[in-house]
C-alpha positions in Angstrom: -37.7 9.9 50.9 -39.7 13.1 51.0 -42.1 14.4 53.2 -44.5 17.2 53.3 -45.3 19.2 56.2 -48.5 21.9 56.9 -46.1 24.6 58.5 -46.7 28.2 59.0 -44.7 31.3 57.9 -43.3 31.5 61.4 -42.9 28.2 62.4 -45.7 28.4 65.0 -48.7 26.9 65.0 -52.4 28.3 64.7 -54.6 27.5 67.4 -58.2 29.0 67.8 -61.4 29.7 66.1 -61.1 29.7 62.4 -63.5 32.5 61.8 -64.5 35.3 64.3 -68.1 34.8 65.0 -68.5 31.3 64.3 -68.1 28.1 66.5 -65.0 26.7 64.2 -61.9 25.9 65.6 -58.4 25.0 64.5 -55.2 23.3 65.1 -53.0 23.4 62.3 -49.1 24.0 60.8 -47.9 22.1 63.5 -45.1 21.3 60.9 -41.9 19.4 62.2 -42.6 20.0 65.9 -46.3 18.5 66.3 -45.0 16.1 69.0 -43.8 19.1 70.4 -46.9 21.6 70.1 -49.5 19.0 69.9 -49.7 18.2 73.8 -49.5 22.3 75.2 -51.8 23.6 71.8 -54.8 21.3 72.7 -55.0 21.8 76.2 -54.9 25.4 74.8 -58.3 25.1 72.0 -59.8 23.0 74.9 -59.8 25.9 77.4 -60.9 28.1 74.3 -63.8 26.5 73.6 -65.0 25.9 77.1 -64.0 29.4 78.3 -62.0 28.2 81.0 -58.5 30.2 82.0 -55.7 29.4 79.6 -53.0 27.2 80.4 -50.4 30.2 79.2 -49.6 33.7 78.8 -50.8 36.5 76.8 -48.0 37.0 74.9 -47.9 33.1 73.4 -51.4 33.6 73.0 -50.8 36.2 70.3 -47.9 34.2 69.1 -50.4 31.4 68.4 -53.6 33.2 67.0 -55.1 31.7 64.2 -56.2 35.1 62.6 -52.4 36.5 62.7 -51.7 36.5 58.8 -55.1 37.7 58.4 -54.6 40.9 55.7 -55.2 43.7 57.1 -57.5 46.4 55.2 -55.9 49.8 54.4 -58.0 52.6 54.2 -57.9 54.9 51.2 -57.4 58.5 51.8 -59.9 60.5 49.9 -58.7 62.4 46.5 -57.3 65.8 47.1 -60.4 68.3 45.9 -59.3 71.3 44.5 -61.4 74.3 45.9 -63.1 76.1 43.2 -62.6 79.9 42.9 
């Protein structure tokens, strides 16, 4: 037998809004631990989308952002100009 599972690169889930600005939330890549995750995560999106105080700290917060693999824009650096003499 073979099974599929929706699992992120770092084994953690995502939990939050989907897209900043929008009322779109998420639970997803529980993977092989959603009996594990499942109970803690919710009561976590629940105090998100009421904006009550969350249930843990900071630093699991971050762990568990839904916009953490989000590609982050480089900028360019401008073309060196030669000065003209």
């Amino acid at each position: 037998r073979a099974s599929v599972r929706a699992q992120t690169q770092d084994y953690f889930p995502l939990v939050g809004k989907a897209m900043p600005n929008t009322e779109i939330y998420t639970l997803a890549g529980l993977g092989s631990k959603g009996f594990l995750f499942a109970p803690l995560c919710s009561e976590i999106l629940v105090a998100q989308m009421l904006g009550e105080a969350c249930p843990v700290p900071d630093s699991l917060m971050l762990k568990l952002n839904s916009e953490r693999f989000k590609k982050k824009v480089k900028l360019k650096k401008p073309y060196f100009k030669a000065e003209k003499q």
